[in-house]
C-alpha positions in Angstrom: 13.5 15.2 -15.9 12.3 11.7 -15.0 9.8 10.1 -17.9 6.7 8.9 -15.5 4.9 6.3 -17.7 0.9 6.6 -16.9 -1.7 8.9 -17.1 -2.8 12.3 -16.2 -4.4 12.9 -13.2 -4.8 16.5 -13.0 -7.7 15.9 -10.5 -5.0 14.6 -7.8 -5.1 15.5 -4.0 -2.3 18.2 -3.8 -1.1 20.4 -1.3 2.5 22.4 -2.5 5.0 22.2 0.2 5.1 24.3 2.7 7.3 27.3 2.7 10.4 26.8 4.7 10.0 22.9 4.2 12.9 21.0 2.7 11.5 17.4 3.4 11.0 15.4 0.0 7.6 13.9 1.7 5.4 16.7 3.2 2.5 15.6 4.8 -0.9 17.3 4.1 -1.9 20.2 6.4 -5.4 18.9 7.6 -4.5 15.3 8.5 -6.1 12.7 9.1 -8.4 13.1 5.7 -10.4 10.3 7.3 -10.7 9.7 10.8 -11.4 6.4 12.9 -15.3 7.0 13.1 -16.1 8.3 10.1 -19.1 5.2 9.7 -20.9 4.1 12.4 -19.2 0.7 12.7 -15.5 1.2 13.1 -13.0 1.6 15.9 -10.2 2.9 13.0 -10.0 3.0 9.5 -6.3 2.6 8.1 -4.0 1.0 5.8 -6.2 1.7 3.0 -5.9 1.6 -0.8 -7.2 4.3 -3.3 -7.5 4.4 -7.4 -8.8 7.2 -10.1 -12.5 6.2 -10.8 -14.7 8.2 -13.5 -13.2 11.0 -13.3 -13.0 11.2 -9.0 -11.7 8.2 -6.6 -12.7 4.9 -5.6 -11.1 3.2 -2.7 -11.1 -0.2 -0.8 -10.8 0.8 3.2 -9.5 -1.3 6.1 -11.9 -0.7 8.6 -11.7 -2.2 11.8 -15.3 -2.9 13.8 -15.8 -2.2 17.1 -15.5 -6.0 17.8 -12.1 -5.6 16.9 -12.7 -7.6 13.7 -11.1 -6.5 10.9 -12.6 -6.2 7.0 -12.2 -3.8 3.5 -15.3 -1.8 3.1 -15.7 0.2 -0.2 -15.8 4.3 -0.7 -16.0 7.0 -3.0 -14.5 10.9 -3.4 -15.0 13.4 -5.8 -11.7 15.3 -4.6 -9.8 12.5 -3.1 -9.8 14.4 0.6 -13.0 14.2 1.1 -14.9 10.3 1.9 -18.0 8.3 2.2 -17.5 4.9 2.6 -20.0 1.9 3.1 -21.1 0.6 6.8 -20.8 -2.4 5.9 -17.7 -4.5 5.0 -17.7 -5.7 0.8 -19.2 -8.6 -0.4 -17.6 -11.1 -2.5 -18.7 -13.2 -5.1 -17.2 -17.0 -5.5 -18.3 -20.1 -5.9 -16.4 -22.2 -3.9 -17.3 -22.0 -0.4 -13.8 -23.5 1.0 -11.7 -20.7 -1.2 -14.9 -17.9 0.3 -13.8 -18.8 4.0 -12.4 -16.0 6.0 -11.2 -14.9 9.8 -10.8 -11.5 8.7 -9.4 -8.9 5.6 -7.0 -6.2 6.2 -4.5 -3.8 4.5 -5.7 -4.0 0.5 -3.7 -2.6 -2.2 -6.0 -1.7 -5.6 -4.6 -1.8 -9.1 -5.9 -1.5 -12.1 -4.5 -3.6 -14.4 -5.5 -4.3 -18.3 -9.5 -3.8 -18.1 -10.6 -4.5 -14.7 -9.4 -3.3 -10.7 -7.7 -6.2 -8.6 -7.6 -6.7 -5.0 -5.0 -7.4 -3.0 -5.0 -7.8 0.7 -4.0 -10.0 4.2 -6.6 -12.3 4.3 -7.4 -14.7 7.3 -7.1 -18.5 5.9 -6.1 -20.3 8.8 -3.6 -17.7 9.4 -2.1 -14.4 7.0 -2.1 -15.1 3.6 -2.9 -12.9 0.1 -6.3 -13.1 -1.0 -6.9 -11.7 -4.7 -10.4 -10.2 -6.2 -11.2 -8.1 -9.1 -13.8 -5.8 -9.8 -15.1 -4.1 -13.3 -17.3 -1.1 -11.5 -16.8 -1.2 -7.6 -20.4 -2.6 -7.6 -19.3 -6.1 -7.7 -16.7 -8.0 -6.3 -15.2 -11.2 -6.7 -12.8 -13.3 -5.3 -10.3 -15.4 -7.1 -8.2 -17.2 -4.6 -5.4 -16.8 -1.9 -2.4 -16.5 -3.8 -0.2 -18.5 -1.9 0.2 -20.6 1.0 -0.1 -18.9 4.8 1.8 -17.3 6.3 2.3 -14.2 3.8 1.0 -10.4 4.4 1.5 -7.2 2.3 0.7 -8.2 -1.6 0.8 -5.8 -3.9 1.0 -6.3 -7.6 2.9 -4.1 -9.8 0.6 -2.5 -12.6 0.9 -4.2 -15.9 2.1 -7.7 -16.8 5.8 -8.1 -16.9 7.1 -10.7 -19.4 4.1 -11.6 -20.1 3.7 -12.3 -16.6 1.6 -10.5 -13.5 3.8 -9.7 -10.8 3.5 -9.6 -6.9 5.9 -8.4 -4.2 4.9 -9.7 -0.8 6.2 -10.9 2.6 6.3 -14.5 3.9 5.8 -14.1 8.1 4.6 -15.6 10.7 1.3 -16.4 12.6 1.3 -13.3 15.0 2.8 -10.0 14.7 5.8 -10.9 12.8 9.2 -9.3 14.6 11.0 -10.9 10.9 10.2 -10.0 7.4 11.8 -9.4 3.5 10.4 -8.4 0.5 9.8 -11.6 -1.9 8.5 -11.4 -5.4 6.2 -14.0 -7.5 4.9 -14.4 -10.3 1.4 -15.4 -12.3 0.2 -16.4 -15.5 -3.2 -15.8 -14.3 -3.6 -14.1 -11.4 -4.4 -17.6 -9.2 -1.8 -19.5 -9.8 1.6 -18.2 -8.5 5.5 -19.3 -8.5 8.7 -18.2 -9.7 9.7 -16.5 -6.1 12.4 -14.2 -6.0 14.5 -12.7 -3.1 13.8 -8.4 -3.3 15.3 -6.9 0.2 15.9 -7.4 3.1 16.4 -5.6 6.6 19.0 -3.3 6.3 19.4 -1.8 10.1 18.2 1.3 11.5 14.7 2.0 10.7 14.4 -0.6 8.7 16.1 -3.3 10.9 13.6 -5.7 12.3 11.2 -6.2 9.1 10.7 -4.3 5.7 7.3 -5.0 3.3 6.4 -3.5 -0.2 3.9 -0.3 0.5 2.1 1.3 -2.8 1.5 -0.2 -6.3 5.2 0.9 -7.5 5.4 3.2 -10.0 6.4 2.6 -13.2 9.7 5.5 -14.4 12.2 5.6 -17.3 14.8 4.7 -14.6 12.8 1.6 -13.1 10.2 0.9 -10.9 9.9 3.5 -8.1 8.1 1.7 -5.2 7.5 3.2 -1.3 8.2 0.6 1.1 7.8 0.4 4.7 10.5 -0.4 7.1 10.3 -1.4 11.0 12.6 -1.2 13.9 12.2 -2.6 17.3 12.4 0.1 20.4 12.3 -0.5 24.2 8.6 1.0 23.7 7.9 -1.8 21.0 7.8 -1.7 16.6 8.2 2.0 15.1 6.9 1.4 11.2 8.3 4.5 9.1 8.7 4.3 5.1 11.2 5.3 2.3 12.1 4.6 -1.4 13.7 2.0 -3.8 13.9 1.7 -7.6 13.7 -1.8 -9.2 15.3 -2.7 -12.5 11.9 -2.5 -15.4 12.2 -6.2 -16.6 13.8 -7.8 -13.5 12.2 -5.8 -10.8 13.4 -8.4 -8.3 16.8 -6.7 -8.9 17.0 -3.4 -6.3 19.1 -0.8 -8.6 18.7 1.5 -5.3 17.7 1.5 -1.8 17.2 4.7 0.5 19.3 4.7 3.1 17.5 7.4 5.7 13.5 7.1 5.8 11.5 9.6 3.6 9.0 9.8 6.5 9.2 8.2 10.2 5.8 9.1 12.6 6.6 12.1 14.0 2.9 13.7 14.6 -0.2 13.3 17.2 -2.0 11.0 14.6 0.6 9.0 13.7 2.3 8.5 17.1 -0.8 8.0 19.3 -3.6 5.7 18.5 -4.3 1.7 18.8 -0.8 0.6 17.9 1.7 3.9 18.4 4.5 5.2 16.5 3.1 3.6 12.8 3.4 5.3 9.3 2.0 2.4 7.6 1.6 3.8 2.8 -1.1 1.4 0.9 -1.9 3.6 -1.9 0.3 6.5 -4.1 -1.8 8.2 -6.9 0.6 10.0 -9.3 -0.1 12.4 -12.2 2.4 11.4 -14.9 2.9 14.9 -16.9 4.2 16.5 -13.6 5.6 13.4 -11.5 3.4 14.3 -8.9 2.6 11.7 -6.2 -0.5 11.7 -3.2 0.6 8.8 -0.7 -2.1 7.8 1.4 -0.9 6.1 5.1 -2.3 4.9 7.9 -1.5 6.6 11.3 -1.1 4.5 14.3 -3.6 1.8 13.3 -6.1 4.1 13.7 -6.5 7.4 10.9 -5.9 7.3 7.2 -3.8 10.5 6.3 -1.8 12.2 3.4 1.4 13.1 1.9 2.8 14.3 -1.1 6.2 14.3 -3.1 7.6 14.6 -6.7 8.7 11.7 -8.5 12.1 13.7 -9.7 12.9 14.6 -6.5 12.2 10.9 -4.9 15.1 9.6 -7.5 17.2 12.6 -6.4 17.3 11.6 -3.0 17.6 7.5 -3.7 20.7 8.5 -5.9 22.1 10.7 -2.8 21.7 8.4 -0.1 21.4 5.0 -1.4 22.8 2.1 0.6 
């Protein structure tokens, strides 16, 4: 069996999979866990990202207001299924009011990495680019600075230094709603400054055709770096955003030792095919319990509803090492 390198989290959202299911992603039977007006100020909440905190779950939340402007608003759960989150959007702490300025926040990603929780997330400086905070306690936040030049969307870091190094993946794009994208990944020596770009992945046809971008914090294996990505192809109806699985190399995870070849999940349900943008299955955050390998993803359903799947981390690398490209 596959040695997951982490911690227990016997505490994790779970649901088994349901009898007479052979998919290796099942979603969870009460979808959406959180739906579009679950605080008084939002239109949709989606494309969140979700950590262990004291022994329950802390979460930053895309939450889009009903001025259509979009922000990342905190929350808490003691069961991870369950959700209150703020009204109003997070406030963050910096000193310099050029690097504070902002059109809007959207799809964060949270890691925690040596003794603190960072931040990720598609922040609005003069177009799309990867703003980068920290927090110690979810009480306060601060901001750092945007990682890299616009236009840039979907950072994620991976979970400890590498080389001595933090690491990124991310996508340079456009302006609008990109119809182009790869997976790119940089590097830091401190979390602001940022360089050392490496080609990841590309489109590869099918579902993954017009535009691919990194999904969850990957997850660190014996057999490499097991990170969900999403994958988009154009219709005649417009983008359809479903996601699979690849496994980067441990010390050069800019080198793809496999790439799924089918998607793992494509939006096939109400919640995820109807809403503000249709047909999206959009993963920001994967808890996993290491003893067991298993793995809660939490998605985003048509730009509108946060829902939930589950897999097993053995069974993930089965299917990447049966229908790689």
């Amino acid at each position: 069996m596959v040695k997951v390198v982490g911690s227990p989290l016997p505490n994790i959202p779970w649901e088994e999979r349901p009898a007479g299911c052979s998919d290796v992603v099942w979603r969870y039977s009460k979808n959406p866990i959180i739906p579009r007006d679950l605080i008084l100020s939002s239109n949709s909440i989606f494309n969140s990202a979700v950590v262990p905190f004291k022994g329950a779950f802390a979460g930053v939340f895309r939450c889009d207001d009903k001025r259509r402007h979009m922000n990342i608003h905190r929350g808490f759960s003691p069961d991870g299924f369950h959700w209150q989150i703020d009204n109003e959007p997070i406030e963050w702490l910096c000193d310099d009011p050029e690097a504070a300025f902002t059109y809007y926040r959207y799809d964060p990603r949270v890691c925690w990495i040596e003794d603190r929780y960072y931040v990720m997330w598609c922040n609005g400086y003069h177009g799309p680019t990867i703003g980068v905070g920290y927090t110690f306690d979810f009480e306060k936040f601060y901001f750092l600075e945007n990682a890299l030049l616009p236009y840039n969307r979907n950072g994620v870091p991976f979970p400890r230094k590498i080389n001595g190094k933090y690491v990124m993946l991310n996508r340079p794009s456009d302006n609008g709603h990109t119809p182009f994208g790869d997976i790119y990944l940089s590097q830091s020596p401190d979390m602001i400054h940022w360089g050392e770009h490496r080609f990841v992945m590309g489109t590869a046809g099918g579902w993954q055709s017009t535009k691919v971008g990194a999904g969850p914090v990957p997850i660190e294996t014996d057999e490499g770096w097991l990170l969900f990505y999403h994958g988009v192809l154009t219709s005649c109806n417009g983008f359809v955003y479903s996601f699979s699985a690849a496994l980067l190399d441990l010390e050069k995870p800019w080198k793809v030792i496999r790439r799924a070849a089918p998607y793992l999940l494509s939006p096939q349900t109400l919640y995820e095919c109807v809403g503000d943008v249709p047909n999206v299955a959009f993963p920001c955050a994967a808890l996993v319990d290491a003893p067991t390998g298993r793995v809660a993803i939490y998605y985003g359903g048509a730009d509108t509803v946060t829902a939930l799947a589950f897999c097993r981390v053995d069974e993930v690398l089965d299917f990447l090492k049966a229908n790689s490209l």
